[in-house]
Every structure is written in structure tokens, then in C-alpha cells.
N, C-alpha and C positions, 0 to 999 in steps of 0.2 A: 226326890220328887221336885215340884216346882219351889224354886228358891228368892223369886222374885219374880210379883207379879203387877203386872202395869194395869191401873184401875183411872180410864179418861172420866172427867169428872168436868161437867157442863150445865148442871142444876133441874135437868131435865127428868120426868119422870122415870122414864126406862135408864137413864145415868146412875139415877138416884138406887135404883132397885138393884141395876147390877152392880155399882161398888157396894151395896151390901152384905150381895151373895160374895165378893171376890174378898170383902174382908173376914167374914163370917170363915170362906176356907182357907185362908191366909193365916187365922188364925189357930187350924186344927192343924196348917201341915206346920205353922211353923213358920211360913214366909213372911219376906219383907214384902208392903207395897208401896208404888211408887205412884203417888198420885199426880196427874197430869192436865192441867186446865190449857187450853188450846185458845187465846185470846181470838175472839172474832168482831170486829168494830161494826161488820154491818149489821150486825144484830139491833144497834142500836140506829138505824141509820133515819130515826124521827130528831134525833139531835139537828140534825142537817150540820151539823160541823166535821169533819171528819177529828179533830184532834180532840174533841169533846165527847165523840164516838170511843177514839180510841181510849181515854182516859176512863171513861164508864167499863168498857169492857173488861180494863186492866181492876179496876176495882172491885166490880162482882167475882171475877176469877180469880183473886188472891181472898173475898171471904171466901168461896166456895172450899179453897184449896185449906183454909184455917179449919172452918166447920169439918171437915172429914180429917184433917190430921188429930186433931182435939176426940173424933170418934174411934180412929185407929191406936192414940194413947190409952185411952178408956175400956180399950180392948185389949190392951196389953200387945199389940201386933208391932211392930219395928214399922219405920214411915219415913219416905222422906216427899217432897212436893216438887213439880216446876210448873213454870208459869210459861209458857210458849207460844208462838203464834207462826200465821202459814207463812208463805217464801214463795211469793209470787216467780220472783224472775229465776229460781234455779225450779223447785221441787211443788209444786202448790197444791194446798188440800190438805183440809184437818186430818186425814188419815196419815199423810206422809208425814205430815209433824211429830204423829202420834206413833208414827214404825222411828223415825228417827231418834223419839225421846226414850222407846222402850230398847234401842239397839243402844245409846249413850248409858243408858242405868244396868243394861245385862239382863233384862228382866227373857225371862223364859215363857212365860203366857200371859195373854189380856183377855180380861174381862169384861163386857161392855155390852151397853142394852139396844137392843134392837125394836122397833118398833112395828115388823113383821107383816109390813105393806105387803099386798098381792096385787097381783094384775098389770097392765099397762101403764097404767102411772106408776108405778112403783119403780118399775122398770128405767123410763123415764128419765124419773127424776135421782135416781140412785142413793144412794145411802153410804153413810160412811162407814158403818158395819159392811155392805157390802165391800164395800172399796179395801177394807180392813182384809178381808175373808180372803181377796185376792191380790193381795201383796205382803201381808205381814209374813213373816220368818216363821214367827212363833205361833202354837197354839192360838186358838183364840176360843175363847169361851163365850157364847151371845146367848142372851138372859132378856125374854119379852117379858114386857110388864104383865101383871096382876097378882104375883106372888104376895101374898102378908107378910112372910117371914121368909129368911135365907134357905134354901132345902140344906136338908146333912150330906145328902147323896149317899147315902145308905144304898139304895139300888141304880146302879149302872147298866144299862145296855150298847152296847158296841154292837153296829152293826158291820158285819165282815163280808168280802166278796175274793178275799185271795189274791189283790192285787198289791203292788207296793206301799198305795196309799192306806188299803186299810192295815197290811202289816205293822206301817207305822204308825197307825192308830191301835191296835191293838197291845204296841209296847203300855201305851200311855193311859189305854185304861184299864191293862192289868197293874201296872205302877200305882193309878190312883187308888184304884181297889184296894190293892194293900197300902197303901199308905191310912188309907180312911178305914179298913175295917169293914168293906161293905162288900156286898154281894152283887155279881159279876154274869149279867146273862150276855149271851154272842148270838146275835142270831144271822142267817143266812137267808135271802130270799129270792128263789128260786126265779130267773125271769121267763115271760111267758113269749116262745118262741116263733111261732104264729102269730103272736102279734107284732114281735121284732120284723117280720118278715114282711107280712102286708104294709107296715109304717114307711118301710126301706123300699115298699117300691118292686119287693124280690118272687113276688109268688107266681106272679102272670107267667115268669118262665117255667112251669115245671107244669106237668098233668096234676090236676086236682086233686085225685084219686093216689097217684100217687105220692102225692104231697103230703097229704094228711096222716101217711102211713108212716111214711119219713121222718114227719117233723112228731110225729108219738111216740119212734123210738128215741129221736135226740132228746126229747123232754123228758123221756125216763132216765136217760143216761145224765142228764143236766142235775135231776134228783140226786142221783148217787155221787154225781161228782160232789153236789152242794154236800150232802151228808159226810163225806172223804173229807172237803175243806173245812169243817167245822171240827170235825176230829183232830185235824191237822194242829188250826188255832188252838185248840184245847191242850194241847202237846205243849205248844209253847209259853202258856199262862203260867205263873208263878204260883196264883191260884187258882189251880186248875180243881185244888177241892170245896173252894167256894164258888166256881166257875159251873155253870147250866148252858146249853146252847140250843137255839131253838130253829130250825127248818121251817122255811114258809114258801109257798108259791105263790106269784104274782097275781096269776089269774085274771087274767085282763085286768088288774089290777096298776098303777103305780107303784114303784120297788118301793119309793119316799111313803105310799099311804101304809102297804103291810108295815115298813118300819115301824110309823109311829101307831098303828095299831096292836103292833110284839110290845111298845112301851107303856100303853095304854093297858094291856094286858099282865104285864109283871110289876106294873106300878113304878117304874124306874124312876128314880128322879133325872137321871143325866143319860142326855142320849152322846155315843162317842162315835164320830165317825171321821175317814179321812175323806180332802178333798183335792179335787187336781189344780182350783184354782184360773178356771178357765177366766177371759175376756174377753167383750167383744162379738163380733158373728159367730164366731165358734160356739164360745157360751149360749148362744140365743137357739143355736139349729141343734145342738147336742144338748142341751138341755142339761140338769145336775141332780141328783138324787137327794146331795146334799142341802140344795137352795130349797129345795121343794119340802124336806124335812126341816131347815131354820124359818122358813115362811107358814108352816102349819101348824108343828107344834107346838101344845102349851110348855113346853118345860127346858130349862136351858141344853145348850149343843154343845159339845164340845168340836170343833173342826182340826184337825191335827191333817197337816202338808209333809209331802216327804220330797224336803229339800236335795236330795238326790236323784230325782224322778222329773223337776219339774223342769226340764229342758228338755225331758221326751214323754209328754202327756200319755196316760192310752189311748188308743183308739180301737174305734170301734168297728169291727172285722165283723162280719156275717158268713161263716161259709156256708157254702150248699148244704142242704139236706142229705147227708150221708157221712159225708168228709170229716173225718176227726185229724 
């Protein structure tokens, strides 16, 4: 499983919570982590000095970095720290500091808290978890504030749709599963075809009458496929005998609300899903299953990328009403 994992460390509350959680499971799998402070001077920028700025920021960032190595001793966990900051003229942005400092230490997944803004501002103004979500290599694990304590992740749900990205998310949370001991629901959820259809713009062309007849039997056939791909998944789990999987329909629903209502439902601690990692117009007109599940739920994500996949995204194909 994970052998080293990268915990950005900024003094901030959702920082604070999720190097908690990433040391708490660092220390059940075993792993090293690598604590990582990303010096940033305008934080301080009532100094009005810029070298007085810098100086202050280097200094909260190496306690910060002492206070969590000192908690990662006391935890018995392996530890090592760096101190880094952005690179305006090659790479700039705390996030690329933070893909470049988890790609120099080898680390295999980060864990880091997100603050689970919605709406237009949020958008906006971006996030360096999102930024994270959409370029980092590795895993990434996003942890919204309110939690008391680290979860054990006892209960896992992976949401699966058969594509390459959740393939490769399904390696990694039957991997954690058994590495933690914890029990393993998949659920599939059915999307709602007639509504794919009016969104897209696609219905005006067909008789209405005979639309509705068409698009009832693709939605039955959509059932059975979903049922077939869960079965499928289930094939390939390790533990497939602590492994449950659940069937859901959209229903004019959001695929991201049924998610986290299958998690709300099994009591999951960890939701696991893959994502394509979209940017940009694309991201905004296609929208993501996955942002929409890291933006609503209470409970940490796992997002897992299949670095094999992402030079040719999926897209999104609507055939006619008949056409398999």
C-alpha cells in the first residue's frame, strides 16, 4: 500500500485536521510522511517589508514543520520535513511546489484539507486542493474540516462506473481495504437518460411518443449493464468476501448526490473515486461527479487519476435512442 505520504502543513484549520487524519493512517499502514511547509511572504504583507515578510514566513514554517515532526515522533510514524516555497519565473503556485516536493521525496499519496467552498466564488477564486486534484500524479486524499478525531476508515465506499479512471480507483480501495481490515461497499449509479438527453439538447429530434418508449428500454438495459459492471468489479476485489455492492438510479437526480447518499447510507468513512482531472472550459461545460462529491460531502475523498488515461479523457457520447 501507500509507502510514503505527503502531508502540506500551513497552520490552517482544514491543514491542521488533515495531517491528522494522514498521520493517524500513516501510522496503521506503516508509512513514512513527509511534511511539507510551502513558505508564502504575502501572508504577511502588513510587514510592508518584503524581506521582513519573507523572514516571518520562514519562521512560522519551520515551527509549524517542528510541532508536527515532534507529533509524528510521539506517534511512532517515520518523518522527514522541508521547507519550500513557490518559483514564480519557471512553475508558480503552492500546489506545484507541493507536486514537485511529493515527486522529490517519492511519496505515493497526499493528504490535505480542503475547505469545500461551492458556488461562483469558489470557482473564482480556486483552491489549491483543487489545483492539487488536477495535476498531482499521485492519489490525493481531501479531508473537510469538522472531524474530532482522525476516522479508522473501517467502512470504504468506491464509487465505480467501468471506466478506466474508476478501474484504477478500484485497485486502491480494494488495496486499502485490505491493508486496514475494513469493509468495502462499490456502488454503481445508474444515470438518468432522459435527462442526459433534454440537457444535451437531443430530444426535440425524435417523436415524443416514441422517445419515451426508446429511452425505457435503454434505461432498463442501462440497469442490467450497471448490475453486469458491479459484478464485474466484484470479480476483481481481493476482497470480494468483505466486498458488498450497491445499484442506484439517478433519477433526476445528481450521480455525486446518490453517491454520497450510498455513503450516508453504509456509514462509510472514505468515499474512493477516480477522476479525469479536467481544466478549464472543459471542466466548467462537463462538469465532474467527482468535484461535486469533494464539495458536498462530510467525509474525506479519496480521488485516484489513471496516469494512463489522461491524454485521452472520456467523453461524452449520447447515442440515439436505440443504437447500442
Amino acid at each position: 500500500m501507500y509507502q510514503r505520504i505527503l502531508l502540506p502543513i500551513d497552520g490552517s484549520t482544514p491543514s491542521e485536521q488533515a495531517a491528522a487524519v494522514g498521520l493517524a493512517l500513516a501510522r496503521r499502514l506503516g508509512a513514512r510522511v513527509v511534511l511539507v511547509h510551502v513558505v508564502e511572504p504575502q501572508r504577511y504583507r502588513e510587514l510592508g517589508n518584503y524581506t521582513e515578510a519573507l523572514e516571518q514566513a520562514r519562521t512560522v514554517g519551520q515551527a509549524l514543520l517542528e510541532q508536527w515532526a515532534h507529533r509524528a515522533k510521539r506517534q511512532k510514524v517515520a518523518w522527514a520535513t522541508q521547507r519550500t516555497s513557490t518559483q514564480p519565473e519557471s512553475r508558480p503556485g503552492v500546489a506545484e511546489a507541493l507536486i514537485d516536493a511529493g515527486v522529490a521525496h517519492g511519496c505515493d499519496l497526499v493528504v490535505m484539507g480542503t475547505h469545500g467552498r461551492t458556488g461562483l466564488p469558489r470557482l473564482l477564486l480556486g483552491s489549491v486542493a483543487e489545483r492539487m486534484a488536477r495535476l498531482a500524479p499521485t492519489p490525493l486524499l481531501l479531508v473537510r474540516p469538522g472531524r474530532e478525531k482522525p476516522t479508522l476508515f473501517k467502512r470504504i465506499l468506491l464509487a465505480y462506473d467501468g471506466s478506466a479512471y474508476s478501474e484504477r480507483a478500484l485497485q486502491h480501495a480494494d488495496a486499502l481495504a485490505e491493508a486496514l481490515g475494513a469493509q468495502l461497499w462499490i456502488v454503481h449509479v445508474v444515470p438518468d437518460l432522459a435527462q442526459l438527453y433534454l440537457s444535451a439538447g437531443r430530444a426535440w429530434r425524435f417523436d415524443p411518443q416514441q422517445l419515451e418508449a426508446q429511452l425505457a428500454q435503454e434505461q432498463q438495459r442501462l440497469r442490467e449493464q450497471g448490475a453486469f459492471i458491479l459484478q464485474e468489479a466484484l470479480k476483481q476485489c481481493r476482497q470480494r468476501k468483505k466486498a458488498q455492492t450497491l445499484l442506484r438510479e439517478a433519477s433526476r437526480h445528481l450521480i455525486g448526490e446518490r453517491i454520497r447518499e450510498a455513503a450516508e447510507e453504509v456509514k462509510a468513512e472514505l468515499i474512493v473515486m477516480g477522476t479525469h482531472g479536467h481544466t478549464g472550459l472543459r471542466k466548467f461545460l462537463l462538469g465532474s461527479v467527482a468535484e461535486d462529491v469533494v464539495q458536498q460531502a462530510m467525509r474525506p475523498v479519496l480521488l485516484v487519476r489513471n496516469p494512463a488515461t489522461l491524454a485521452h479523457p472520456d467523453e461524452t457520447h449520447l447515442p440515439p435512442p436505440g443504437e447500442r
